[in-house]
N, C-alpha and C positions, 0 to 999 in steps of 0.2 A: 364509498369507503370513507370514512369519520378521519381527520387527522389523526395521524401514528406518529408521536413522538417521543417512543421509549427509548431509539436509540440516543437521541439527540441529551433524554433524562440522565440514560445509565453513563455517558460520555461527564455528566454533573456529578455524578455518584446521585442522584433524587431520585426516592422511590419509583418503583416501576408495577405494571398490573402481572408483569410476565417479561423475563428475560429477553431481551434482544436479540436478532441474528440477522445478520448479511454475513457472506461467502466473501472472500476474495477470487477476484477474476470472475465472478458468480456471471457476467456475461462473457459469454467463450465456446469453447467445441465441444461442449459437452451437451449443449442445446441445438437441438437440427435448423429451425430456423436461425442460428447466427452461420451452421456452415452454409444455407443454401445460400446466405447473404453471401460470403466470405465466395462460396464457388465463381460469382460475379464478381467480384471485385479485388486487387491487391490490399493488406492488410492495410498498409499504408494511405492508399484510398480511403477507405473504409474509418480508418482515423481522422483524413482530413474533410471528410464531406459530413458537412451536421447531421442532416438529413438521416445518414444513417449511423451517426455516431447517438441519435433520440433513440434511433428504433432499437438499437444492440442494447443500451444502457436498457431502455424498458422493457427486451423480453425476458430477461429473469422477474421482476415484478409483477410481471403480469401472471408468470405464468407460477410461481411461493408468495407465498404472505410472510415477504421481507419486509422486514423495519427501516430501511433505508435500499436507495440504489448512490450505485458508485459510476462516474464518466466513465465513458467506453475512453480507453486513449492509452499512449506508453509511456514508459520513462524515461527513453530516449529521446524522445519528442523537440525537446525545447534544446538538444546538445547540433544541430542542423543550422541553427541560426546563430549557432560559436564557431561554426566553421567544419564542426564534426561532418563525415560524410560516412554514412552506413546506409546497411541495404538490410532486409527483412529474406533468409533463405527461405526456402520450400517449405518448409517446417516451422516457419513462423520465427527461428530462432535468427538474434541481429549479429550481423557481423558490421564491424569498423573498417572503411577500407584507409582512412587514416590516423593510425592507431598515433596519441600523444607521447613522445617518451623524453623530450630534451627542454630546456628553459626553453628555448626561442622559438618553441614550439607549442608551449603554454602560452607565451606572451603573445602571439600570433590570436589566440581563441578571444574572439570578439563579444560586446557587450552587445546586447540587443534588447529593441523595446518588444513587450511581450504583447500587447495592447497594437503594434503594429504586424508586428510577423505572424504570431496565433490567434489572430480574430477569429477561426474557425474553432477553437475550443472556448477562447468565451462566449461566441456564439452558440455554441452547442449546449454549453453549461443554460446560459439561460433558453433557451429551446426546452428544454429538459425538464428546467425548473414550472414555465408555462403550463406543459403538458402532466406536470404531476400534480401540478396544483393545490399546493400544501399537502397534499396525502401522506408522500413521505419526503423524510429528509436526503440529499444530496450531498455524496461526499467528496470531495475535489483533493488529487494529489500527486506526489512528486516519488522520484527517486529521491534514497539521500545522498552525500556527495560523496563519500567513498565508493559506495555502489557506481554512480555514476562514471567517478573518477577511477573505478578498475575497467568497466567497459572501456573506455576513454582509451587505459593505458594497452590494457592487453587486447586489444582489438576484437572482444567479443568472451563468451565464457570461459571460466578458468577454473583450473583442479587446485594448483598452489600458488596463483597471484604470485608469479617472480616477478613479471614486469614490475607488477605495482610496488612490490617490497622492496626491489631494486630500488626505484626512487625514495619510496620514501626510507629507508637505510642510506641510500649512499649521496643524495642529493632532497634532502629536509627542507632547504628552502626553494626549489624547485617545487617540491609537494604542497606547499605552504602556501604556494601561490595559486597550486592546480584548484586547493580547497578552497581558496580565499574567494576565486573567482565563480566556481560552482556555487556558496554558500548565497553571493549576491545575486547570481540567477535566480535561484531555486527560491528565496525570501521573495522575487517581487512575483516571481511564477505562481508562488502559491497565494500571496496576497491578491494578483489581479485575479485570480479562479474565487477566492471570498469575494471580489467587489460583486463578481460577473453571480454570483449568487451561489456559489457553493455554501454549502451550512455546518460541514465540515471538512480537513484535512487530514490525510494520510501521508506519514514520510517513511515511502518503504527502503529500508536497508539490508538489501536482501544476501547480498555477501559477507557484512562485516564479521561475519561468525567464524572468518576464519584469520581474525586477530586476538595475539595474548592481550588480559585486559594493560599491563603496561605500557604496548602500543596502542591501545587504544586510548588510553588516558593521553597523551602525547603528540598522537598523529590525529586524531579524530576529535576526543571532546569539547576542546574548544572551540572549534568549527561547528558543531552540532549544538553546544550551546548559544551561541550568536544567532543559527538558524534559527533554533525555536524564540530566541527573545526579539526576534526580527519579524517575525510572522503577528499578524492582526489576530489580535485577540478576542475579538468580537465572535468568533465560534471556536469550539473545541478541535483540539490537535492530538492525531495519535500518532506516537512514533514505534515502530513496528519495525524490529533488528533479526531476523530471522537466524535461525544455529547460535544465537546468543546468549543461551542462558547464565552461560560463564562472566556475561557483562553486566547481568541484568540492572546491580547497582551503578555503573557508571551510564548505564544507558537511561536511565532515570533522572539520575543527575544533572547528563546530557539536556533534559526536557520530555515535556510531551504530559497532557492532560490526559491521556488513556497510553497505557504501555500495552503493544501487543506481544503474544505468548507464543511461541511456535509449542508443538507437542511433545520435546524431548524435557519437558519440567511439570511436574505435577503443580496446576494454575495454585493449589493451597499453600504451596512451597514458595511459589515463585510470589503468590501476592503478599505475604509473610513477609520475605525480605526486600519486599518494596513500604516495608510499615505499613500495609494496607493506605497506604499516602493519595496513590494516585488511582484511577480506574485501570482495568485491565480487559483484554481483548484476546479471545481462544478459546478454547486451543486443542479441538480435536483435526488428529493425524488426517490430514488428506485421502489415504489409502482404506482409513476405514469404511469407508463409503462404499466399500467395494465387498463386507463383509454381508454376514444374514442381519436380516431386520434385529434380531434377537443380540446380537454383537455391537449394533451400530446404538441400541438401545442401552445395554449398561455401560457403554464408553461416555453417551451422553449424562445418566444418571449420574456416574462417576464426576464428570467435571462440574454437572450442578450440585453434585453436592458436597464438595470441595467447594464450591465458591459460595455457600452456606448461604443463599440468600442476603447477602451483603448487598446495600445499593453501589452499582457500579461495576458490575460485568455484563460484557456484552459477549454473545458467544460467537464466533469463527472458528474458522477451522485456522489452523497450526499453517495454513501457505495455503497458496492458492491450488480451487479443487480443480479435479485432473479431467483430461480430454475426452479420457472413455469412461467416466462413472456412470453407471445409469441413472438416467432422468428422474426415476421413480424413489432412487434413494434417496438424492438430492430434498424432493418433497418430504419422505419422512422425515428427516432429519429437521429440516424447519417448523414441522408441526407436532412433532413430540418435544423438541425444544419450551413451544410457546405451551404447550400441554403440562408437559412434567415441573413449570416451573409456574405456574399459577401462584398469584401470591393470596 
């Protein structure tokens, strides 16, 4: 296989032969060799052993002609060496067994070197990079620090973020510290994953969707923009706010050289009121993968042609795809992509 660096183009807005596509989570349970992995080992293992955080990352490439792979790894990952203590249930879903909710309880969360405590994911990253061997590009990434900072508070997922709205309502500069200190992790976390040879980053903020944007302008943007002007700029950054269409401007604002799209905004609408500025990232719904070939085909036609051949979209889907899609549609979906958008 020739170097594939559309992704890497469309992250520049520079012309492309054919639209880009990687999946998020695209390595996961919806592939049988990651469960038979997974049947052997705890998730958490499986994270911290290189060896099989290569094999996970590569069997989605191996098996679509994706334009990038993304680290097997999570985003709670690097909160373990701030003192966090969580555990991975049955179901993969984390729970916090010391959930943060007071100052002395934030000031307690320790700084740590990432280069010393996670050698096993920059190791992995360049493992990875070896074995791909320029073919495709690598994408290295974080949570972002509200995301983070609500697992933190509420000790695992939440319907309406009280804990977290609690603090940051009734104790601002408790929150101010919780983000100060996340914002500094997370900068050198994602910088050591560029040293170790990621070619690009992901900062997923997979909860903030369910803040008004005047809390969000206040409790978040300025945290969110330190992070991105703190990160090496040496490759492209996409900052990817899931249920956010309502933010989209402040999330731009925020930063990020590709803005990713979840599916509740039509990509023509939403890249409109990003001034066509930045790249964009989406944003077909997860569950349509689950429809007839004939469905999963004019949802895709639909977003490439809203995104009107403009240099600078890359296609994913709107979150990450789900545990039981079938394998088969997964592949159409990448290869009518790179079909339907011939240039």
């Amino acid at each position: 296989m020739a170097r594939n660096d559309r992704f890497l183009k469309a992250c520049r807005k520079e012309p492309v032969d054919c639209t880009p596509i990687w999946m998020m989570r695209q390595a996961g349970r919806y592939l049988k060799e990651y469960r038979d992995i997974r049947s052997k080992y705890s998730f958490i293992e499986m994270c911290k052993t290189p060896e099989l955080v290569v094999e996970v990352t590569l069997q989605p490439v191996r098996r679509f002609e994706l334009d990038a792979a993304i680290i097997f790894a999570d985003i709670l990952l690097p909160l373990e060496y701030m003192g966090i203590d969580f555990e991975f249930s049955k179901d993969d879903g984390p729970q916090i067994k010391n959930p943060v909710r007071t100052k002395k309880e934030v000031e307690k969360m320790r700084k740590f070197v990432i280069e010393e405590h996670m050698d096993y994911l920059l190791t992995s990253i360049k493992l990875v990079r070896k074995e791909l061997d320029g073919k495709l590009p690598l994408i290295g990434f974080s949570g972002a620090p509200f995301t983070l900072a609500s697992y933190i508070i509420e000790g695992g997922g939440s319907k309406n973020y009280i804990h977290t709205k609690t603090m940051m309502y009734k104790e601002p500069d408790t929150w101010h510290l919780l983000m100060e200190k996340l914002v500094d992790m997370i900068i050198d976390y994602l910088n050591a994953q560029i040293q170790a040879g990621a070619q690009a980053v992901q900062v997923f903020d997979s909860w903030v969707g369910c803040l008004c944007p005047s809390d969000y302008k206040e409790f978040i943007l300025p945290h969110q923009k330190r992070l991105f002007e703190g990160l090496d700029k040496s490759v492209p950054n996409i900052h990817f706010a899931f249920g956010a269409s309502h933010l989209l401007k402040l999330v731009k604002e925020a930063g990020g050289d590709v803005i990713g799209l979840d599916w509740r905004i039509d990509l023509d609408d939403a890249w409109k009121s990003l001034n066509f500025e930045t790249a964009v990232q989406g944003n077909l719904d997860p569950a349509a993968l689950y429809g007839s070939r004939d469905y999963i085909k004019r949802r895709v036609e639909d977003i490439l042609k809203r995104a009107g051949n403009r240099n600078g979209h890359i296609f994913n889907l709107g979150h990450g795809i789900l545990p039981t899609v079938p394998v088969e549609n997964a592949e159409y979906l990448v290869n009518l992509v790179h079909e339907l958008s011939k240039r």
